[in-house]
C-alpha positions, 0 to 999 in steps of 0.5 A: 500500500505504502509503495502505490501511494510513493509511486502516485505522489511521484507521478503526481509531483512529475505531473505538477511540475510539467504543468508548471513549466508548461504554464511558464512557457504559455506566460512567456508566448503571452509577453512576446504577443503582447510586445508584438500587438504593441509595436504594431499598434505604434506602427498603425498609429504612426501611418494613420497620422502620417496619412492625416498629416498627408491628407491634410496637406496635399492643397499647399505643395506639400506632400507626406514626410520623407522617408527619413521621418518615417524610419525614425518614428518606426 
């Protein structure tokens, strides 16, 4: 009796720290996704003000930003 209950503590125990790790694992996906919906989400934001700034503009001979103020703001 003394030996199955060992034996299942033991499984259980591998069990618990797979999950564990597993869950670490879920938490560090869930950060990097995060970043990523951030700099996309600064990256919508700058083309859309860089379109209004254009839109806004196109009447008085002035286009968009150059391509160098785009590089800085991505």
């Amino acid at each position: 009796m003394k030996e199955q209950i060992q034996s299942r503590l033991g499984e259980l125990q591998r069990e618990y720290e797979l999950g564990r790790a597993r869950l670490r694992e879920l938490e560090r996906q869930q950060r990097n996704l995060e970043d990523q919906l951030l700099r996309i989400s600064g990256a919508i934001q700058v083309l859309e003000e860089v379109l209004a700034h254009s839109s806004g503009s196109q009447g008085n001979g002035h286009g968009a930003e150059p391509a160098s103020a785009l590089a800085e703001a991505g």
